[in-house]
N, C-alpha and C positions, 0 to 999 in steps of 0.2 A: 416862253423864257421863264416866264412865272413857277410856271408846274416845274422846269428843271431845276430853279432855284429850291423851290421847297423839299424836293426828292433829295439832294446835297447835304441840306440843312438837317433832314431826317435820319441820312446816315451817319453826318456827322456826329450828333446826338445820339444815336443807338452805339457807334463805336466807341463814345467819350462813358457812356452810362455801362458797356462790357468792362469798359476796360478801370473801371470804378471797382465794380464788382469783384472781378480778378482779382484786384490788391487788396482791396480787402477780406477777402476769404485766407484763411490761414493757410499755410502751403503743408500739403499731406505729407505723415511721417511716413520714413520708409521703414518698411515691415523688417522686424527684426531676425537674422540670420538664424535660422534652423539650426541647433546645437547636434550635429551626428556623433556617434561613439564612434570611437576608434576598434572596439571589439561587435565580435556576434550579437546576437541575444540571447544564443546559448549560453556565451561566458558570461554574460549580464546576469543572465539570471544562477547562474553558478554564486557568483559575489552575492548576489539577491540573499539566497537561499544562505549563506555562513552569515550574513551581518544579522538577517530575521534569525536565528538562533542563538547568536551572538548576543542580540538587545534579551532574547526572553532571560538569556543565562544570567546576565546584570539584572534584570527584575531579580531575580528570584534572590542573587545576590542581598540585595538593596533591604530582601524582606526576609533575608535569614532564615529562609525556605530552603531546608536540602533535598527535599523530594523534588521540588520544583526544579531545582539546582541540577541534580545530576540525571533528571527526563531531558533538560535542555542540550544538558554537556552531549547524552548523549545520540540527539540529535544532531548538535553541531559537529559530530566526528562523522557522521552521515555524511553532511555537508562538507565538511571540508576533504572527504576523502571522492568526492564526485565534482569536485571543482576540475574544473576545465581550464587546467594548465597546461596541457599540449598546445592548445590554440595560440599560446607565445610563442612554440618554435620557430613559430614566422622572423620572429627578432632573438639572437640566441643570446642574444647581451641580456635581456628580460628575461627571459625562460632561465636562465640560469640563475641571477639576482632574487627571482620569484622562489625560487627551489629552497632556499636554506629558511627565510619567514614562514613559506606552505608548513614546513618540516618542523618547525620550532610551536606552531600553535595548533599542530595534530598530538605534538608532547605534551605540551600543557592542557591540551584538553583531556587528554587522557590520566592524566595527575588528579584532574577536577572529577573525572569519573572515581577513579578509585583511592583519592587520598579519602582518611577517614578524620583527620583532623581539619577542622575548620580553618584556622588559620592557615595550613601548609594549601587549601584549595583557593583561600584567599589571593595570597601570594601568586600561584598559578595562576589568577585572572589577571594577576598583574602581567607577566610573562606574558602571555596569552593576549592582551590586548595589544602591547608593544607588538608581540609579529604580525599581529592583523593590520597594526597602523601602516608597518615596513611594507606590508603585502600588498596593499591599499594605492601607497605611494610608488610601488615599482611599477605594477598595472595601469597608475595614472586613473583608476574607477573614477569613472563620471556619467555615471547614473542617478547621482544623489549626492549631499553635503553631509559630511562624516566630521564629528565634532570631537578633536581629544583635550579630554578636561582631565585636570588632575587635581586629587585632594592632599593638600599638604601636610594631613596627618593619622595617613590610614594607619599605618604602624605606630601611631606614636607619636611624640612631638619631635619637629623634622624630620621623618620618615615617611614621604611622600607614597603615592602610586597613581597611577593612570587609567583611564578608560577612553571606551569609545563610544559614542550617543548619537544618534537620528536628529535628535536634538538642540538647541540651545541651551535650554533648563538645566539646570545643576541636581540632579538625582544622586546621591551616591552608594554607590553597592560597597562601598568598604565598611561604614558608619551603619549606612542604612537607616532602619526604624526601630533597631533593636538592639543596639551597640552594648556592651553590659554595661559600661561605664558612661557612658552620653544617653542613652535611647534613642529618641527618635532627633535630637534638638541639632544634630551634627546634619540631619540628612541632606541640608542646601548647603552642606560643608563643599566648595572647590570654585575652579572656575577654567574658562575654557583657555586650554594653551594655543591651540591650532585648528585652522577649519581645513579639511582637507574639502581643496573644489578643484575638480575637472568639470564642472558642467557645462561651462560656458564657452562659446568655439574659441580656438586658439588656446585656450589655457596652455601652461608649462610648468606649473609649478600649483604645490598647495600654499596656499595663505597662510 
């Protein structure tokens, strides 16, 4: 009777000392949902390939480099004439929305290739980033966070313009590091208007 008693008392004891343990142990996160694209990684890397030329063309911007300038431009007319915009026709409401931004910043790029004034190629990046942002947001890209910052006085006093950065940091290719009138003292001139994010599942909208 002895030995049943203590056997009892043993389990007892071992389930009060599990069940100690148990609550005190922090209860495990659950693993956070797999963010999937909504496109290939054909078309991913399509988008990949115009924003990597897109960021060299704003350096070069930034440093009043036109050699630099129009090697990028005219890489980015590579790129954006090999983007893979058929793979919309799955949605023709997109594939069609995508078609006039595609169209508008294969223009201005090609303006940035052959304007010979500075200022009018200027301006085309301004052009030129606006249909990227359009293009950006019809496709829903969420591959990466795409920051449009605007400086409020690349033209001028209130004569704003825009771009697009990988970034946070305020770089700007209108000012730059070479401005005639500023130099370099304008170049953290702006700040960011809009984060475009698709990365995260469920997204619908950019921030």
């Amino acid at each position: 009777m002895k030995k049943l008693l203590v056997v009892v008392v043993v389990v007892i004891a071992a389930f009060l000392v599990y069940k100690l343990i148990k609550k005190d142990k922090p209860p495990r996160e659950k693993p956070a949902p797999i963010a999937v694209s909504k496109h290939s990684d054909v078309f991913n890397h399509s988008v990949d390939a115009v924003l990597a030329s897109y960021y060299v063309l704003a350096d070069g911007f930034v440093n009043w480099d036109t050699s630099a300038v129009s090697k990028a431009a005219l890489t980015l007319q590579t790129a954006l004439a090999d983007f893979k915009v058929e793979e919309l026709k799955q949605d023709s409401a997109i594939y069609q929305t995508a078609g006039y931004p595609l169209e508008m910043a294969k223009t201005n790029t090609g303006i940035i290739v052959n304007a010979q004034d500075w200022t009018e190629k200027r301006h085309a990046l301004n052009d030129l980033s606006d249909a990227l942002r359009m293009l950006l947001l019809t496709v829903k890209y969420d591959q990466a966070l795409v920051y449009w910052q605007e400086c409020p006085m690349a033209f001028g006093e209130g004569q704003s313009a825009n771009w697009l950065s990988g970034k946070n940091e305020i770089v700007n290719p209108y000012l730059g590091t070479k401005d005639p009138k500023y130099g370099q003292t304008m170049l953290n001139c702006g700040e960011n208007k809009m984060i475009i994010d698709f990365t995260k599942p469920d997204s619908v909208q950019a921030k």
